[in-house]
C-alpha positions as CSV (number, residue, x, y, z in Angstrom):
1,X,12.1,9.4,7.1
2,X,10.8,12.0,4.5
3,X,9.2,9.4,1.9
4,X,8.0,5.8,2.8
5,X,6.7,3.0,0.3
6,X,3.6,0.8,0.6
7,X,2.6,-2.4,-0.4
8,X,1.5,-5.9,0.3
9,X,-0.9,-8.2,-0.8
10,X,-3.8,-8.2,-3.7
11,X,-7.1,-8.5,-2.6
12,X,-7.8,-12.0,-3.9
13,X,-4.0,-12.8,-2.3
14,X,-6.2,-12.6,1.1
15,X,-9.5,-14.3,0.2
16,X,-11.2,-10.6,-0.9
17,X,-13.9,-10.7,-3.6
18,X,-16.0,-7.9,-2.5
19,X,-15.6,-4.4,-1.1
20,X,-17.9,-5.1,1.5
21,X,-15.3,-7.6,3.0
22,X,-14.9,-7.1,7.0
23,X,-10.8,-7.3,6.2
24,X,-10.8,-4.3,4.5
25,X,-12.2,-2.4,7.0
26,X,-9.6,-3.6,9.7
27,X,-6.2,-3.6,7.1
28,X,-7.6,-0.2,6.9
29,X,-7.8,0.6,10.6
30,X,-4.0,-0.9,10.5
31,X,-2.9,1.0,7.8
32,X,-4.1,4.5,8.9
33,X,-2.6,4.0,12.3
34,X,1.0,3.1,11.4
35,X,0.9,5.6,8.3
36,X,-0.6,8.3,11.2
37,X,2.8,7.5,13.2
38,X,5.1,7.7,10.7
39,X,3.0,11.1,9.6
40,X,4.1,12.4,13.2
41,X,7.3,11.3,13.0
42,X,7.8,13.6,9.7
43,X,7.2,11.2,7.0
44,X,5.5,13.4,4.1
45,X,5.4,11.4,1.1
46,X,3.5,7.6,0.8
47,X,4.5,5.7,-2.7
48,X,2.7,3.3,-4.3
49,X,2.4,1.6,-7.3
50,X,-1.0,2.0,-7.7
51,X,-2.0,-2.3,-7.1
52,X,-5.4,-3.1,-6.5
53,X,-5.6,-4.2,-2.6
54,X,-3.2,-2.6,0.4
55,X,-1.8,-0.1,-2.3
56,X,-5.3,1.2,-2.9
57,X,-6.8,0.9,0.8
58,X,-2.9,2.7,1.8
59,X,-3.8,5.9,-0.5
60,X,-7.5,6.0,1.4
61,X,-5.5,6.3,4.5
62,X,-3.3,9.1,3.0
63,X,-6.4,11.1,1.8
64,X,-8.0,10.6,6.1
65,X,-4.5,11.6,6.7
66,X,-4.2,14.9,5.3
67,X,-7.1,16.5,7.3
68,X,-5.0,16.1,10.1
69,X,-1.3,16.4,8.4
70,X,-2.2,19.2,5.2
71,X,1.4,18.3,4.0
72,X,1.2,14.3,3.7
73,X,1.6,13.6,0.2
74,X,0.7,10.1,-1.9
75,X,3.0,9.3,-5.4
76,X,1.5,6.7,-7.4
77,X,4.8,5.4,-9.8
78,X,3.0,2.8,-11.7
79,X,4.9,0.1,-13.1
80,X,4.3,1.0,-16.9
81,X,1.3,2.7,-18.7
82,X,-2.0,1.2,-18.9
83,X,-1.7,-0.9,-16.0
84,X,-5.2,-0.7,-15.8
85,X,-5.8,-2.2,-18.8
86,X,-7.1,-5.6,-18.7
87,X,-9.1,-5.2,-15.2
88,X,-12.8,-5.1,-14.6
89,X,-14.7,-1.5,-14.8
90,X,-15.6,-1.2,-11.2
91,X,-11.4,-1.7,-10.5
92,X,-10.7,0.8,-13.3
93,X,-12.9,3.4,-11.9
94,X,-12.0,2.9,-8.4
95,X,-8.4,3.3,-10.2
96,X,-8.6,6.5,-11.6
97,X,-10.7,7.8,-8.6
98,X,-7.4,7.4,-6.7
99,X,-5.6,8.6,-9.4
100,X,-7.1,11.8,-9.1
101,X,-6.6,12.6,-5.5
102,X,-2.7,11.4,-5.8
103,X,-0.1,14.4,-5.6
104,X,1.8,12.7,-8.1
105,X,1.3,10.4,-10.6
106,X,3.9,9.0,-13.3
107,X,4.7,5.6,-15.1
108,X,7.9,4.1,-14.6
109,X,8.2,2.8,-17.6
110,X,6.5,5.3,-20.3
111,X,5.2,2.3,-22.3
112,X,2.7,-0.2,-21.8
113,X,3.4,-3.9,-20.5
114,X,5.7,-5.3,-22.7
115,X,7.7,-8.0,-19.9
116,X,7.8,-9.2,-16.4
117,X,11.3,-6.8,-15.8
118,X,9.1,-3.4,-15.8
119,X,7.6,-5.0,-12.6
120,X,11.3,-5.7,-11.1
121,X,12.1,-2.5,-12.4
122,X,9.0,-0.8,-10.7
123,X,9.7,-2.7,-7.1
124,X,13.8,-1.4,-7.5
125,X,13.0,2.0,-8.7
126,X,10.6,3.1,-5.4
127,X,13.1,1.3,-3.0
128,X,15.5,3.6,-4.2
129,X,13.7,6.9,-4.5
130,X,12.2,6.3,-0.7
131,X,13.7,5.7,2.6
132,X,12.0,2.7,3.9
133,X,8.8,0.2,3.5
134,X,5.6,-0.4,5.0
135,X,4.5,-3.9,4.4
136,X,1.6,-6.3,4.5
137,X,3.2,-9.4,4.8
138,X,3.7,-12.2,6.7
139,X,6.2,-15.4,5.8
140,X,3.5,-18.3,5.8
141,X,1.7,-16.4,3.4
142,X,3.9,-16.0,0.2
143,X,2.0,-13.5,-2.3
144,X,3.3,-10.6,-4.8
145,X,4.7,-8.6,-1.7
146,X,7.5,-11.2,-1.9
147,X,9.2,-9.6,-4.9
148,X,9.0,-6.2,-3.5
149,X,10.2,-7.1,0.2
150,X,13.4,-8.6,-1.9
151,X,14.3,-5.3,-3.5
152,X,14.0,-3.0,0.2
153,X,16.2,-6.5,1.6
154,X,18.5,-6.2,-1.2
155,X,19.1,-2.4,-0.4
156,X,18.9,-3.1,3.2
157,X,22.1,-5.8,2.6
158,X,24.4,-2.4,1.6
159,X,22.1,0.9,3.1
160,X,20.2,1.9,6.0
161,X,17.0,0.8,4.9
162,X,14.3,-0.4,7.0
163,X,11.4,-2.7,6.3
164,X,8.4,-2.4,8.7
165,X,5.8,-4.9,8.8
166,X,2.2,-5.2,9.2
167,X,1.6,-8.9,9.5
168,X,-1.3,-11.5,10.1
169,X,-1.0,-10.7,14.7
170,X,-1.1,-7.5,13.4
171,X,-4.2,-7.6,12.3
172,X,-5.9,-10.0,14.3
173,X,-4.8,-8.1,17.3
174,X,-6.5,-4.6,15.7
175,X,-9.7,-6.8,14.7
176,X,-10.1,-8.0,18.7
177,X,-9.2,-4.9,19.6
178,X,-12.1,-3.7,17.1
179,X,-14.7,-5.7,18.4
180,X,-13.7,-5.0,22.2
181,X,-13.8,-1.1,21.6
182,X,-16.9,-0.7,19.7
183,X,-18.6,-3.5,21.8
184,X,-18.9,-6.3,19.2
185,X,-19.9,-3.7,16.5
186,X,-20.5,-3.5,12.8
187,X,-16.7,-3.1,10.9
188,X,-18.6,-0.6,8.7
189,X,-18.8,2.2,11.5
């Protein structure tokens, strides 16, 4: 698998206000070790859209990843121009900060939001241009990751296409296993 997507859920979609959250720091943890697996298995480019939430915290665990894999790669394909638009300062700076360290960077649409169909457009568009999806998701917790999962399911209904999860055990597994390991210690180590 050459090129893999990643997405799931916006920070307030998981109770997040603050980048001092303790989640962050363990979807992180999460993320960097199934991106590090798929990185051995070959895997050299990581797509986004560029979201606020597991979409950013996935492209911090691209830029740990290349000291370790030099030719791991991150494409941001934003939905449409100016995504950025409307959100606080501190998000838009963070935002271009991640920008900057992308390989590639391009709007799907080359316009700016006009209509909910650039969005169903951007979720269609990286299912087909990669060859399978890294999610945060889990079923009792319907969130914006929904639309996307149904555009890798509907190319999974006709393609090989697989859909990998990272869900809620998922995490609560690599947070006890966080707290065992570093004997009870601060998430921020």
């Amino acid at each position: 698998m050459k090129t893999l997507a990643v997405t799931g859920y916006r920070p307030w979609e998981l109770g997040i206000f603050s980048e001092k959250h303790p989640g962050i720091r363990i979807i992180q943890h999460v993320l960097y070790n199934r991106m590090r697996a798929f990185a051995e298995e070959g895997t050299e480019w990581f797509v986004t859209s560029g979201q606020p939430g597991v979409e950013w915290w996935a492209a911090e665990a691209v830029h740990k990843l290349k000291a370790e894999f030099p030719d791991v790669k991150l494409s941001v394909l934003m939905p449409f121009l100016e995504q950025e638009a409307r959100w606080p300062e501190a998000m838009k700076e963070k935002y271009f900060e991640m920008l900057a360290r992308a390989d590639h960077v391009a709007a799907i649409t080359r316009r700016p939001y006009e209509s909910p169909a650039q969005l169903r457009l951007k979720n269609d568009f990286i299912v087909q241009k990669t060859d399978g999806l890294l999610i945060v998701y889990d079923e009792d917790l319907p969130g914006s990751p929904v639309y996307f999962l149904r555009a890798a399911e509907r190319r999974a209904a006709g393609d090989d296409y697989p859909v990998f999860y990272i869900n809620r055990y998922d995490l609560e597994d690599a947070e006890r296993e966080w707290f065992e390991t570093r004997g009870g210690g601060d998430l921020e180590t």
